[in-house]
mmCIF entry with sequence, helices, sheets and N, C-alpha, C, O atoms, coordinates in Angstrom:
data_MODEL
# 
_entry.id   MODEL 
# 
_entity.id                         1 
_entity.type                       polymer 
_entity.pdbx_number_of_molecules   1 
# 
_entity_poly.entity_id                      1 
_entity_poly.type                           'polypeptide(L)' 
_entity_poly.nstd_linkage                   no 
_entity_poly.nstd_monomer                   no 
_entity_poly.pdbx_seq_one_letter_code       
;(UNK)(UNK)(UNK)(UNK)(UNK)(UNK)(UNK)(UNK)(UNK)(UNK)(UNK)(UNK)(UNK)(UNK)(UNK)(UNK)
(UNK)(UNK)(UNK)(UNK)(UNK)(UNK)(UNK)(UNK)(UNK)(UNK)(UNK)(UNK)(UNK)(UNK)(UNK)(UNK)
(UNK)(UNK)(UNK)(UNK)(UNK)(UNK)(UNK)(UNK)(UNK)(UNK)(UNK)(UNK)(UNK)(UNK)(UNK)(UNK)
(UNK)(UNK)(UNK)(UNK)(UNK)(UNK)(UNK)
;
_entity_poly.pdbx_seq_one_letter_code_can   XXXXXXXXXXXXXXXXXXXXXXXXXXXXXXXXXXXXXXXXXXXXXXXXXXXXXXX 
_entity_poly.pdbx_strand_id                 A 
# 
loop_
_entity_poly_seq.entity_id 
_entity_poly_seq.num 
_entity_poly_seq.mon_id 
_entity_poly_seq.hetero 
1 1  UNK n 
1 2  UNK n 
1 3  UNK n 
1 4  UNK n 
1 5  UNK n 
1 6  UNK n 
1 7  UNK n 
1 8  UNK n 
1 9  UNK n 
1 10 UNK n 
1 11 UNK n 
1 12 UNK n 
1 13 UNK n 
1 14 UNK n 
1 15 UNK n 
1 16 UNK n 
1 17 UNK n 
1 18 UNK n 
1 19 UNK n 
1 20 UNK n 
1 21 UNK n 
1 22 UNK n 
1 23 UNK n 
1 24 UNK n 
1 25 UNK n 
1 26 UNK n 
1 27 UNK n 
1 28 UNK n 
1 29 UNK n 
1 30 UNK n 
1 31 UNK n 
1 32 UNK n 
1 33 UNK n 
1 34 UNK n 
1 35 UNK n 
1 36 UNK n 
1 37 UNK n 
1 38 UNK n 
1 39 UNK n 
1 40 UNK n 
1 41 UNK n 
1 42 UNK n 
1 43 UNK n 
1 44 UNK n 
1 45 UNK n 
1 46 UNK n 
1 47 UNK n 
1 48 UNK n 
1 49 UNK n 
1 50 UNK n 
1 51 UNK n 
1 52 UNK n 
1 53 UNK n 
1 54 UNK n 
1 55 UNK n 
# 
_struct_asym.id          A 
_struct_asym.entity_id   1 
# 
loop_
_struct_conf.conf_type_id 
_struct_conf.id 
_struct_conf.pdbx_PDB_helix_id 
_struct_conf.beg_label_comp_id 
_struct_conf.beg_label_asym_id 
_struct_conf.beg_label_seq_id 
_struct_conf.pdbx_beg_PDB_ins_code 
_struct_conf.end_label_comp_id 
_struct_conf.end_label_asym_id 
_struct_conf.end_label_seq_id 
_struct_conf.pdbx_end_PDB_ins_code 
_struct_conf.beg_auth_comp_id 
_struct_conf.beg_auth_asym_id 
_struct_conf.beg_auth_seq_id 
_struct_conf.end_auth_comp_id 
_struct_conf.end_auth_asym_id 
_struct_conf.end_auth_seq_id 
_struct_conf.pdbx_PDB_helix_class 
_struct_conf.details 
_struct_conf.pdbx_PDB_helix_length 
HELX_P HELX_P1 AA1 UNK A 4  ? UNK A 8  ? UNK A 4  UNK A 8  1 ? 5  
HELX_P HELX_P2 AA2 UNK A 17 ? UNK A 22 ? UNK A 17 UNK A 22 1 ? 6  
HELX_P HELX_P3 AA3 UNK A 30 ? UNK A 40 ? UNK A 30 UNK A 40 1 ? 11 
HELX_P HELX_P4 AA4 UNK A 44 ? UNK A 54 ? UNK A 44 UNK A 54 1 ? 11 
# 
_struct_conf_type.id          HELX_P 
_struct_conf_type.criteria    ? 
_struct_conf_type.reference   ? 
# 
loop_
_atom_site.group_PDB 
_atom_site.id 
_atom_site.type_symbol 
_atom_site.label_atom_id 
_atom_site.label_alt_id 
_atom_site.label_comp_id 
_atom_site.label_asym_id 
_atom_site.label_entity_id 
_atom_site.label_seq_id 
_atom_site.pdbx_PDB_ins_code 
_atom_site.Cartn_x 
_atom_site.Cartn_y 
_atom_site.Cartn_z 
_atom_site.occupancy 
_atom_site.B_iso_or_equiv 
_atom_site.pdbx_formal_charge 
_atom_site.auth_seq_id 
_atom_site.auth_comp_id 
_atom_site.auth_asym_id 
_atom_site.auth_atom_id 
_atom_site.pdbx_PDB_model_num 
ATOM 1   N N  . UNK A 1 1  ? 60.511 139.790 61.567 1.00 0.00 ? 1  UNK A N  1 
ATOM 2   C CA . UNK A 1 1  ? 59.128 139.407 61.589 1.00 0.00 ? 1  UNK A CA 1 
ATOM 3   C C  . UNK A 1 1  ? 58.923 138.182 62.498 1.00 0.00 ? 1  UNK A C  1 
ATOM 4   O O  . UNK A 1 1  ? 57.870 137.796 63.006 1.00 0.00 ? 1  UNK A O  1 
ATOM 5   N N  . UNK A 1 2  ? 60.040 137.705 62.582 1.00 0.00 ? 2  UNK A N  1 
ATOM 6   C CA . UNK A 1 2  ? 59.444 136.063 63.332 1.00 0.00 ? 2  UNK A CA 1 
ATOM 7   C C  . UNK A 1 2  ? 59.759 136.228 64.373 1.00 0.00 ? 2  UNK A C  1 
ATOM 8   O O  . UNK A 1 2  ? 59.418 135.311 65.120 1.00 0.00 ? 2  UNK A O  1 
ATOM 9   N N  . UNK A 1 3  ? 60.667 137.577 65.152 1.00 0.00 ? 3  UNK A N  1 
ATOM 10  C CA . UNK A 1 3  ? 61.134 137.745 66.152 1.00 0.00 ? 3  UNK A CA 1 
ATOM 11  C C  . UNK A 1 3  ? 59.875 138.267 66.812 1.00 0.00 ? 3  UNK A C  1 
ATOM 12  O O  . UNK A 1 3  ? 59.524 137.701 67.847 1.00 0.00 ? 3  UNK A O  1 
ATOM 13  N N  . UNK A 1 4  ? 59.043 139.422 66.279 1.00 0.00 ? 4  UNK A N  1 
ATOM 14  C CA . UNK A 1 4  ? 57.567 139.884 66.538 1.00 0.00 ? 4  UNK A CA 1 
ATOM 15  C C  . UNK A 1 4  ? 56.905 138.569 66.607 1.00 0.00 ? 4  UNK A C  1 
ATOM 16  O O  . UNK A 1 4  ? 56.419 138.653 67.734 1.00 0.00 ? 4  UNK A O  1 
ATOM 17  N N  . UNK A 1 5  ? 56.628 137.648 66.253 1.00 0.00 ? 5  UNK A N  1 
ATOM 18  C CA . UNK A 1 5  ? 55.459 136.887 66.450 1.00 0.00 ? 5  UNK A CA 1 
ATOM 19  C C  . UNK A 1 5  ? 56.151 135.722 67.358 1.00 0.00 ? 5  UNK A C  1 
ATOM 20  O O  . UNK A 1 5  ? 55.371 134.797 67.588 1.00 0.00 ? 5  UNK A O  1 
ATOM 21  N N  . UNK A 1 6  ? 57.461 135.571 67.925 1.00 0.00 ? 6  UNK A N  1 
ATOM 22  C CA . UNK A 1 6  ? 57.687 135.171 69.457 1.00 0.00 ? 6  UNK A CA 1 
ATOM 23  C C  . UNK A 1 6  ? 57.528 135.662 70.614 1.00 0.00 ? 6  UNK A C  1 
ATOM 24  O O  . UNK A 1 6  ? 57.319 135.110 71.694 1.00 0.00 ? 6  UNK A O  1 
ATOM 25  N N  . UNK A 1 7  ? 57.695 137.294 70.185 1.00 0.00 ? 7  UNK A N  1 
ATOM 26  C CA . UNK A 1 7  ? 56.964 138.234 71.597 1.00 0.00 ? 7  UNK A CA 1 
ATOM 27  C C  . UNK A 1 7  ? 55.464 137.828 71.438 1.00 0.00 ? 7  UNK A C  1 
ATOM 28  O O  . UNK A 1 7  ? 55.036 137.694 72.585 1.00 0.00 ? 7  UNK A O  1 
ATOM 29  N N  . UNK A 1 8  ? 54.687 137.627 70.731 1.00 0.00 ? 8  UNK A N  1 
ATOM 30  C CA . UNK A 1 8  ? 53.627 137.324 71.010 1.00 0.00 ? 8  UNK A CA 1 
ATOM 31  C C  . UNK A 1 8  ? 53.689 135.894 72.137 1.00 0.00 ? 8  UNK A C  1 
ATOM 32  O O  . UNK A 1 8  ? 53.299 135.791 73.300 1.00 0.00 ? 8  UNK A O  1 
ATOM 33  N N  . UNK A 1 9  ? 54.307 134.974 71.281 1.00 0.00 ? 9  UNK A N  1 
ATOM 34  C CA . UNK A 1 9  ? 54.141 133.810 71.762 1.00 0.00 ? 9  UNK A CA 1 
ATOM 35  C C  . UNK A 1 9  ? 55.047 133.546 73.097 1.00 0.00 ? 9  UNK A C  1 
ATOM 36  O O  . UNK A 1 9  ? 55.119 132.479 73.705 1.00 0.00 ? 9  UNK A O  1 
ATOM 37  N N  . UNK A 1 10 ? 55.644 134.630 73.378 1.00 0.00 ? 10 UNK A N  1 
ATOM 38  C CA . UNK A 1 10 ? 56.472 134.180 74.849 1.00 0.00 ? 10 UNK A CA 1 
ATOM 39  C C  . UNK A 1 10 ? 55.750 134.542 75.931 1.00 0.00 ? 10 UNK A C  1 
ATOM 40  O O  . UNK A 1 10 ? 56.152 134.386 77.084 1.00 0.00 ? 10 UNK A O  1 
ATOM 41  N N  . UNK A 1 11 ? 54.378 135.164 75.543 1.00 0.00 ? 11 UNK A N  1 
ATOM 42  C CA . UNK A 1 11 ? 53.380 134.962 76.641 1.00 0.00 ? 11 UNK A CA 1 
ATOM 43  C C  . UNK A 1 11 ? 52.620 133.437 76.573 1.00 0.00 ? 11 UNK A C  1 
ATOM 44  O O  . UNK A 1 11 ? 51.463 133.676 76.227 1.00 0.00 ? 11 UNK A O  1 
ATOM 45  N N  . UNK A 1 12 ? 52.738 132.418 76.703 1.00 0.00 ? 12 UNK A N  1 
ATOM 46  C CA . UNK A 1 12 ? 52.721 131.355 76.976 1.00 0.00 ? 12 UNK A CA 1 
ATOM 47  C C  . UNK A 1 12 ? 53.759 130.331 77.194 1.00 0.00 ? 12 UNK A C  1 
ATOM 48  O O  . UNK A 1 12 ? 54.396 129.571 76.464 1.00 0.00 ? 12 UNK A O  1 
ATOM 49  N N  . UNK A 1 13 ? 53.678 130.697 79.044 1.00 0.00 ? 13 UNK A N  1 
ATOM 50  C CA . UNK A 1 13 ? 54.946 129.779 79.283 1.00 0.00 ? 13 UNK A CA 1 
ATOM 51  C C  . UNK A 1 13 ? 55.004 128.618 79.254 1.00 0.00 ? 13 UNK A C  1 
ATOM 52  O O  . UNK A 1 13 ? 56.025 128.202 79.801 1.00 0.00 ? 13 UNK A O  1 
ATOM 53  N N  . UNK A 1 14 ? 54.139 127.592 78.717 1.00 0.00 ? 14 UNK A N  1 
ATOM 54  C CA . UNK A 1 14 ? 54.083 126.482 78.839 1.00 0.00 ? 14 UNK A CA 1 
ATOM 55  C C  . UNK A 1 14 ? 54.944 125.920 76.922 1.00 0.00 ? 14 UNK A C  1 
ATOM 56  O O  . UNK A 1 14 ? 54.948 124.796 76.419 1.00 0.00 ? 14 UNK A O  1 
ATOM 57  N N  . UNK A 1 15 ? 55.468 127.083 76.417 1.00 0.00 ? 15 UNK A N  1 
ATOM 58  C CA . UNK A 1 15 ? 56.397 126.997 75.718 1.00 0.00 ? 15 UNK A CA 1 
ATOM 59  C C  . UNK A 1 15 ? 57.457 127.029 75.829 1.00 0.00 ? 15 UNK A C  1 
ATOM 60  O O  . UNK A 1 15 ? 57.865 128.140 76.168 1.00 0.00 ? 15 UNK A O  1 
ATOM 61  N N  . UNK A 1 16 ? 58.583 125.898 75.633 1.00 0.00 ? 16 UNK A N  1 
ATOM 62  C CA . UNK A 1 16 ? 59.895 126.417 75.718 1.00 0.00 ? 16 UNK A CA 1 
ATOM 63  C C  . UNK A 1 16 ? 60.414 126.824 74.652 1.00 0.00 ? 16 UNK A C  1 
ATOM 64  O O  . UNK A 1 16 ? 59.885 126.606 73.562 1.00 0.00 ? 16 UNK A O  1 
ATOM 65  N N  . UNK A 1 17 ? 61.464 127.442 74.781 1.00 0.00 ? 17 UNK A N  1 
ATOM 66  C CA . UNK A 1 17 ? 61.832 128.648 73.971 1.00 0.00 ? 17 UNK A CA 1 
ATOM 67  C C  . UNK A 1 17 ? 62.357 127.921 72.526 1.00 0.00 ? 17 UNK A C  1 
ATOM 68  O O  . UNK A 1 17 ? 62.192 128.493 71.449 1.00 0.00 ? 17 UNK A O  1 
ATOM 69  N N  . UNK A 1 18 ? 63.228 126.141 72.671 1.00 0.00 ? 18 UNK A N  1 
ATOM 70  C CA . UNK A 1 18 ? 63.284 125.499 71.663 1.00 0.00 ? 18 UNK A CA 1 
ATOM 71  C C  . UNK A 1 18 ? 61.648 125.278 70.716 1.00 0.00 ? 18 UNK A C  1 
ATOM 72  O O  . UNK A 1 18 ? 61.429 125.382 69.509 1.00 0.00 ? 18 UNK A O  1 
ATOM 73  N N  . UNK A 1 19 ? 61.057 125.067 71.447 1.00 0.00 ? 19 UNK A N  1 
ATOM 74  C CA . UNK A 1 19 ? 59.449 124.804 71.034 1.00 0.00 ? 19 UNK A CA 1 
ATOM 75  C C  . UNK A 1 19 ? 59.305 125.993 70.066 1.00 0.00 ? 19 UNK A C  1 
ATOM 76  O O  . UNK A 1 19 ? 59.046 125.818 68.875 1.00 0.00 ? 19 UNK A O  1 
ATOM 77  N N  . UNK A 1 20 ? 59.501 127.353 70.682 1.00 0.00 ? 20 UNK A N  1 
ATOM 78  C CA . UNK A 1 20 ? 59.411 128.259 69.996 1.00 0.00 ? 20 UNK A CA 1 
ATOM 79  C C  . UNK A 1 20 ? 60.376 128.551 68.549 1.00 0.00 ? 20 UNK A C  1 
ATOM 80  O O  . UNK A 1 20 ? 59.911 128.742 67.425 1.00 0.00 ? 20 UNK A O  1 
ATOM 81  N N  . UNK A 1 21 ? 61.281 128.534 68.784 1.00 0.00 ? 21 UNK A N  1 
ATOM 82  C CA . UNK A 1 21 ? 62.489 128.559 68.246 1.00 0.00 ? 21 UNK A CA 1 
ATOM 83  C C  . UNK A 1 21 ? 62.041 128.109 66.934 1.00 0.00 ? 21 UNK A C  1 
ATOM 84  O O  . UNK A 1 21 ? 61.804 128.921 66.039 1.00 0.00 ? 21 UNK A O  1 
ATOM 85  N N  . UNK A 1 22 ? 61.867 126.375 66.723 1.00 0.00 ? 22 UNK A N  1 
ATOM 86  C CA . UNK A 1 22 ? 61.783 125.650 66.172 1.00 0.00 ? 22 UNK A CA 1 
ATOM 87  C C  . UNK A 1 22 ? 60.407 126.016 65.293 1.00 0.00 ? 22 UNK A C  1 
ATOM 88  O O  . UNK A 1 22 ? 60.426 125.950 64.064 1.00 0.00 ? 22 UNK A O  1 
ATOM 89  N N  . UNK A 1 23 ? 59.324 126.373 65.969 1.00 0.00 ? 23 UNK A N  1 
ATOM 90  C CA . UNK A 1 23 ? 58.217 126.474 65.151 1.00 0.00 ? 23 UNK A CA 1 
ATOM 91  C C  . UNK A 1 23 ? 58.005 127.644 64.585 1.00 0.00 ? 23 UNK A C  1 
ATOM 92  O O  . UNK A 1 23 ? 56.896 127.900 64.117 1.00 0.00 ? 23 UNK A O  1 
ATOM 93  N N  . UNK A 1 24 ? 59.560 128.995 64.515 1.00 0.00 ? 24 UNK A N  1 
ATOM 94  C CA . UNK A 1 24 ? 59.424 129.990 63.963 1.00 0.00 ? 24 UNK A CA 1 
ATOM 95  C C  . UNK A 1 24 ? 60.360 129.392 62.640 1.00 0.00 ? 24 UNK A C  1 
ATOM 96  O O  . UNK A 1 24 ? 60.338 129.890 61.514 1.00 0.00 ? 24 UNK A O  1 
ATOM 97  N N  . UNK A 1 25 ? 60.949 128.543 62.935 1.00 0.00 ? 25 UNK A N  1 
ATOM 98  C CA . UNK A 1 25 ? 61.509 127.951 61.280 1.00 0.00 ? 25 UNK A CA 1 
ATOM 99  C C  . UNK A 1 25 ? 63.098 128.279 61.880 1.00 0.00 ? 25 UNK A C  1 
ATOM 100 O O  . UNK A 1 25 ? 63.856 128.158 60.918 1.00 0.00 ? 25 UNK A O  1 
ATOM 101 N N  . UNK A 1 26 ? 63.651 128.542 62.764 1.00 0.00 ? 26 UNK A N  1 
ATOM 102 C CA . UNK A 1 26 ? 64.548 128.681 63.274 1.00 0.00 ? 26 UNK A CA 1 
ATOM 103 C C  . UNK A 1 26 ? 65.810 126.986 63.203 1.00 0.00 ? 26 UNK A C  1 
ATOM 104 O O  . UNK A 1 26 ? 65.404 125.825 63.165 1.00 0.00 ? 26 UNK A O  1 
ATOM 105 N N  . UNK A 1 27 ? 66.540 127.208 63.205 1.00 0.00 ? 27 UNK A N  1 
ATOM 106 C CA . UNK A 1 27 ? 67.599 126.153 62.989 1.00 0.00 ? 27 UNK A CA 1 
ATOM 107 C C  . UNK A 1 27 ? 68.284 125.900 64.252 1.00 0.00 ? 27 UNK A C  1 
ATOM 108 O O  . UNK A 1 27 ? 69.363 125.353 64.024 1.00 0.00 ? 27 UNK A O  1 
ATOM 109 N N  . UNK A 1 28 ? 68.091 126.074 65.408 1.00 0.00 ? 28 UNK A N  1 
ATOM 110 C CA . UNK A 1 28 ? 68.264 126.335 66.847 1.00 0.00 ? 28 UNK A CA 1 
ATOM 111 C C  . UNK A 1 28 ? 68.099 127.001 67.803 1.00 0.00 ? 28 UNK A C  1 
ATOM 112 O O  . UNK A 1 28 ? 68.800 128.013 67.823 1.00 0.00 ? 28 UNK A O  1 
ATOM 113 N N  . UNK A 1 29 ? 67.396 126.845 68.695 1.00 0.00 ? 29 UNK A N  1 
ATOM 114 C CA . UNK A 1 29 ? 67.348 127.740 70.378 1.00 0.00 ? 29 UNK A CA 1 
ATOM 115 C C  . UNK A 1 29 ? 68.554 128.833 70.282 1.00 0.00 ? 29 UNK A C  1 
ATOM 116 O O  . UNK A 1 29 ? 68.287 130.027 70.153 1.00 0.00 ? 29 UNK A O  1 
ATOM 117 N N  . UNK A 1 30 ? 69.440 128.519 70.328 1.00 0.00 ? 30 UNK A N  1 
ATOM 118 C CA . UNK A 1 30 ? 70.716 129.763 70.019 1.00 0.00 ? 30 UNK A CA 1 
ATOM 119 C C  . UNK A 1 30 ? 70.707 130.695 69.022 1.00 0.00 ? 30 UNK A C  1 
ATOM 120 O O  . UNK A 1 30 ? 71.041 131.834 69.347 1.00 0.00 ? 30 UNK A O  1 
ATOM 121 N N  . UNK A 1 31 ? 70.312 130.424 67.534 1.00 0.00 ? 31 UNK A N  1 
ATOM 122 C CA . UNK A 1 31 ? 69.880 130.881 66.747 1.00 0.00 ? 31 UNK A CA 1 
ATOM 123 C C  . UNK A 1 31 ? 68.973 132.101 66.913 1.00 0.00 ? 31 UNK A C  1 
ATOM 124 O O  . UNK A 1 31 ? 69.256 133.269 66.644 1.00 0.00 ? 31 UNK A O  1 
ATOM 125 N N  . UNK A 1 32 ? 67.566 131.500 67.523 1.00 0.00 ? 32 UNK A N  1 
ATOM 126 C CA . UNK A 1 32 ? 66.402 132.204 67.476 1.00 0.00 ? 32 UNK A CA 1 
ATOM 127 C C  . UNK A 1 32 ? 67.029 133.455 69.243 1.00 0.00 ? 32 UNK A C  1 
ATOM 128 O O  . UNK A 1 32 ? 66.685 134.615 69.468 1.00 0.00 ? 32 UNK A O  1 
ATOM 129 N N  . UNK A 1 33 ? 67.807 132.708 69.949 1.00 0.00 ? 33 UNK A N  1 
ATOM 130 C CA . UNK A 1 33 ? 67.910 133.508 71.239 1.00 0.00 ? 33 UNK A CA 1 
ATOM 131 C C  . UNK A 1 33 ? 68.556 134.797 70.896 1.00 0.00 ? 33 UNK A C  1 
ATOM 132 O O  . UNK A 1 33 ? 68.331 135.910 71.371 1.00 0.00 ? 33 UNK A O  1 
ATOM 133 N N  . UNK A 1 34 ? 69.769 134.283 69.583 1.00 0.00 ? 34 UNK A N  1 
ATOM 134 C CA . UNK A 1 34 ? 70.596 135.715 69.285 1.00 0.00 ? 34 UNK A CA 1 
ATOM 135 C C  . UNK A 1 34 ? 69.466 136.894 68.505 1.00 0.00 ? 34 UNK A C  1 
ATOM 136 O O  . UNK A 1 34 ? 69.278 138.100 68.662 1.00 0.00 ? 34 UNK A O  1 
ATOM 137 N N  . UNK A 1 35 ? 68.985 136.058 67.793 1.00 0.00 ? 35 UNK A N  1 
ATOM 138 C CA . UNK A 1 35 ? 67.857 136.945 67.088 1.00 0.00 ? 35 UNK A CA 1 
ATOM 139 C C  . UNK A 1 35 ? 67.072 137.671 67.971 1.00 0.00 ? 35 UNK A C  1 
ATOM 140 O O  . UNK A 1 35 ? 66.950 138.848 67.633 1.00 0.00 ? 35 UNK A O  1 
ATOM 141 N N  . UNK A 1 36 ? 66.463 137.335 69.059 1.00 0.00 ? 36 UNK A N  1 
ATOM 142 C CA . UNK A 1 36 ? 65.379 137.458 69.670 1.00 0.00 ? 36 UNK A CA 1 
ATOM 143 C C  . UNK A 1 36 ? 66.093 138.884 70.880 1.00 0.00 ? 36 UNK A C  1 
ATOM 144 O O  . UNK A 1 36 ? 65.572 139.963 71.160 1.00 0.00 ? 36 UNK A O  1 
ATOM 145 N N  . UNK A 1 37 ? 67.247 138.371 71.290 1.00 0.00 ? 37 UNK A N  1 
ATOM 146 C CA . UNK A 1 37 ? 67.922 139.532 71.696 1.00 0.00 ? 37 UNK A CA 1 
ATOM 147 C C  . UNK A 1 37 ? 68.458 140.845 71.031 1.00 0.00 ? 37 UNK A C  1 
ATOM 148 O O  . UNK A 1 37 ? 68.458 141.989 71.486 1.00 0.00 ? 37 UNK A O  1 
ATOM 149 N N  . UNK A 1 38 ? 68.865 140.424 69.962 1.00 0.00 ? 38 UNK A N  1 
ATOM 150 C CA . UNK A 1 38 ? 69.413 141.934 68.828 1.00 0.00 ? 38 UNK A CA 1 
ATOM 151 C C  . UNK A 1 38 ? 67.548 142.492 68.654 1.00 0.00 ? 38 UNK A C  1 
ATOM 152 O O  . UNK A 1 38 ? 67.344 143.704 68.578 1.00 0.00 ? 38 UNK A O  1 
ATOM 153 N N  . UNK A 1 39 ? 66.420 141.584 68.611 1.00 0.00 ? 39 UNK A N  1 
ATOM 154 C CA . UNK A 1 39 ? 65.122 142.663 68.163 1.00 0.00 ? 39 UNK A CA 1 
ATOM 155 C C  . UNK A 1 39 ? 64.956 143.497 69.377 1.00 0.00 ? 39 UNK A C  1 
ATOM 156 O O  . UNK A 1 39 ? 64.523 144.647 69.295 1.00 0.00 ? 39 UNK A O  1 
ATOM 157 N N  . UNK A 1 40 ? 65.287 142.949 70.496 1.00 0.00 ? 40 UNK A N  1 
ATOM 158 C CA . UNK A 1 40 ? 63.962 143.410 71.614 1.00 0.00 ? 40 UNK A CA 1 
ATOM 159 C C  . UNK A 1 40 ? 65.483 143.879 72.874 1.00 0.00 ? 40 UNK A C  1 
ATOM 160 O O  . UNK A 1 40 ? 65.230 144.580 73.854 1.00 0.00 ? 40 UNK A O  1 
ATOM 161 N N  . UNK A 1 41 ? 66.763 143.428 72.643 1.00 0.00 ? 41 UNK A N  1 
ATOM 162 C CA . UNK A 1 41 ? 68.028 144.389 73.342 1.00 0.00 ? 41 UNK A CA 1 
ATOM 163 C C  . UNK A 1 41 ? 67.712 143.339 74.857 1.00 0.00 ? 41 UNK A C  1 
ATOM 164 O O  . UNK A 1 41 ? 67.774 144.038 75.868 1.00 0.00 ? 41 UNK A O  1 
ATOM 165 N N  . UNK A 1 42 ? 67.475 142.209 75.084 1.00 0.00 ? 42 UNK A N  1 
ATOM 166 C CA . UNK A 1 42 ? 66.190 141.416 75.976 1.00 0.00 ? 42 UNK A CA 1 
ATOM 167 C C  . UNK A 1 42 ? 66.659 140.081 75.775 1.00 0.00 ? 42 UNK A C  1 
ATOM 168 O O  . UNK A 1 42 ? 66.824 139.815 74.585 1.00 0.00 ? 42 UNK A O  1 
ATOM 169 N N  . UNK A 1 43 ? 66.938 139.111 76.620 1.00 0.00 ? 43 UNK A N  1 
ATOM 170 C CA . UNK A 1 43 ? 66.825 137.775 76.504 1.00 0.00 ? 43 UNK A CA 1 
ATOM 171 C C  . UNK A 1 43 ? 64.850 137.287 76.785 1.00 0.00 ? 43 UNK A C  1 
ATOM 172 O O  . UNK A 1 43 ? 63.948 137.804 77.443 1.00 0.00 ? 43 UNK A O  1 
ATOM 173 N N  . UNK A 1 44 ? 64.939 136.055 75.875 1.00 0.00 ? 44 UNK A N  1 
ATOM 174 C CA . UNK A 1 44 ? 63.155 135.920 76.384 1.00 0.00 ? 44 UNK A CA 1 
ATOM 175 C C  . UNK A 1 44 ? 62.497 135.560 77.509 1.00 0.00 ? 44 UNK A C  1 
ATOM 176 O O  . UNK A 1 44 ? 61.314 135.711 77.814 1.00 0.00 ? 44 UNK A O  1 
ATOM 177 N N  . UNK A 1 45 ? 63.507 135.008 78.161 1.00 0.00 ? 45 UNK A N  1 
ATOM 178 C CA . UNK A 1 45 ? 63.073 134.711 79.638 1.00 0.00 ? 45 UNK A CA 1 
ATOM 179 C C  . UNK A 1 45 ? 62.824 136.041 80.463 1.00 0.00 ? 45 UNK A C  1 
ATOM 180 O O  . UNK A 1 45 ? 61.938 136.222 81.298 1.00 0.00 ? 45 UNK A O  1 
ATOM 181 N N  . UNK A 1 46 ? 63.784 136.918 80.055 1.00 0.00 ? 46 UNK A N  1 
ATOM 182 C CA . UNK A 1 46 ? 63.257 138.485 80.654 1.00 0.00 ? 46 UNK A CA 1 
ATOM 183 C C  . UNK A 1 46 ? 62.683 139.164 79.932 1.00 0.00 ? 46 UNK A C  1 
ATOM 184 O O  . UNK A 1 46 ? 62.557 140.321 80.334 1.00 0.00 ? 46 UNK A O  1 
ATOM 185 N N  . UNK A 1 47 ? 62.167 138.890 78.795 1.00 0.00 ? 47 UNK A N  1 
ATOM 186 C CA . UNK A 1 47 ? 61.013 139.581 78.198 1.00 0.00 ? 47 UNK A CA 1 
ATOM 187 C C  . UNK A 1 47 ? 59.696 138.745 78.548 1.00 0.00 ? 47 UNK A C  1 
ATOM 188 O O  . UNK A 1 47 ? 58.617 139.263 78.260 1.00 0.00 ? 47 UNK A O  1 
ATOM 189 N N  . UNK A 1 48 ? 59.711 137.682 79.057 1.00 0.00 ? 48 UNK A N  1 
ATOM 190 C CA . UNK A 1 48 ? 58.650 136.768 79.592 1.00 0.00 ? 48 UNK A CA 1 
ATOM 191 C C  . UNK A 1 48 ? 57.849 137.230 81.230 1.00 0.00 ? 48 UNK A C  1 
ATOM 192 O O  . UNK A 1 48 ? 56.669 137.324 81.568 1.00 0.00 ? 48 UNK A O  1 
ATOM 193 N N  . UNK A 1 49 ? 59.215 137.446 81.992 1.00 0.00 ? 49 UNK A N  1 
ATOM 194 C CA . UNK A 1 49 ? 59.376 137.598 83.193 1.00 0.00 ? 49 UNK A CA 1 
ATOM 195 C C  . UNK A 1 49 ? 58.546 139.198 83.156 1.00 0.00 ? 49 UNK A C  1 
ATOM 196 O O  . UNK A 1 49 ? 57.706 139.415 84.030 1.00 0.00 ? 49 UNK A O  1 
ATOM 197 N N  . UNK A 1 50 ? 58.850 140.302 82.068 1.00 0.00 ? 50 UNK A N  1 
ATOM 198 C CA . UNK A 1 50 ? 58.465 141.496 81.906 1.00 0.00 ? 50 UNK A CA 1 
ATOM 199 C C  . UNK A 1 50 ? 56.978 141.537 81.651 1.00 0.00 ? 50 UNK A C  1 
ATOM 200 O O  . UNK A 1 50 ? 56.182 142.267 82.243 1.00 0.00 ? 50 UNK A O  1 
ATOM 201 N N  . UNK A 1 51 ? 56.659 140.549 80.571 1.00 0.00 ? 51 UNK A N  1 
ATOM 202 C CA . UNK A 1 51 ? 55.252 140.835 80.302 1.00 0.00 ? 51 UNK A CA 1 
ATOM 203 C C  . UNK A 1 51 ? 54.583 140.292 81.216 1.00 0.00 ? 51 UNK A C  1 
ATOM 204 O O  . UNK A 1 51 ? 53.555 140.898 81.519 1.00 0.00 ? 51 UNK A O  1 
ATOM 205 N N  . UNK A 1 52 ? 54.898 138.953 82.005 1.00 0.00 ? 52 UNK A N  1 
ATOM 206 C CA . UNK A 1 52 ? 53.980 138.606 83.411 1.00 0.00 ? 52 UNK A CA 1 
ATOM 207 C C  . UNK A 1 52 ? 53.377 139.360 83.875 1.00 0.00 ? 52 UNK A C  1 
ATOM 208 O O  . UNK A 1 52 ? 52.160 139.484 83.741 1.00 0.00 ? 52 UNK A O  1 
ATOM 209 N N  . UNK A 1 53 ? 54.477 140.378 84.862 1.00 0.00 ? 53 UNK A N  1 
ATOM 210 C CA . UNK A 1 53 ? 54.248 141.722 85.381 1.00 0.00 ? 53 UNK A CA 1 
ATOM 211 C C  . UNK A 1 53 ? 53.302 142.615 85.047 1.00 0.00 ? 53 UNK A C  1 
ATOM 212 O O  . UNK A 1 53 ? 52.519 143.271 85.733 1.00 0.00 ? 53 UNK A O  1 
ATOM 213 N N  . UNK A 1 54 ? 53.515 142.533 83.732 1.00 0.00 ? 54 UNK A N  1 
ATOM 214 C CA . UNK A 1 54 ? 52.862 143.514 83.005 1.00 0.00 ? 54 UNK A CA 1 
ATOM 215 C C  . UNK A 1 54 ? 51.262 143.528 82.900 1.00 0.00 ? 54 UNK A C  1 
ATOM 216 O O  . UNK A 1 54 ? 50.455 144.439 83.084 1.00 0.00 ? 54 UNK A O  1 
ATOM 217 N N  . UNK A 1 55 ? 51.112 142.280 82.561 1.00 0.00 ? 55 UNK A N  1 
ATOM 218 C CA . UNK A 1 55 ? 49.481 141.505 82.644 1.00 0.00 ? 55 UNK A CA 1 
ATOM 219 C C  . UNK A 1 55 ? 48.510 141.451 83.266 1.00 0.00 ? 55 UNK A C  1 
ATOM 220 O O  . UNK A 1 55 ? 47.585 140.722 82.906 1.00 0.00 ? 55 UNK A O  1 
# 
């Protein structure tokens, strides 16, 4: 669930991903990155880079 509501939020790049990390209740950037990769098979910088495009 908190991995879904960072894809939301990784369309605003003026977040870094600790920023993010942290305000999903996450206990570290590494933490939330492993998570964020096992949901979406995706690091967020290339799921960031994807939705740009996409937009």
């Amino acid at each position: 669930m908190r991995t879904e509501r960072a894809a939301e939020l990784a369309r605003y790049p003026h977040l870094t991903v600790t920023e993010i990390a942290y305000g999903l209740g996450f206990k570290s950037s590494s933490d939330f990155t492993r998570a964020f990769r096992r949901s979406y098979d995706m690091a967020l910088q290339d799921f960031r880079a994807f939705s740009g495009k996409s937009a």
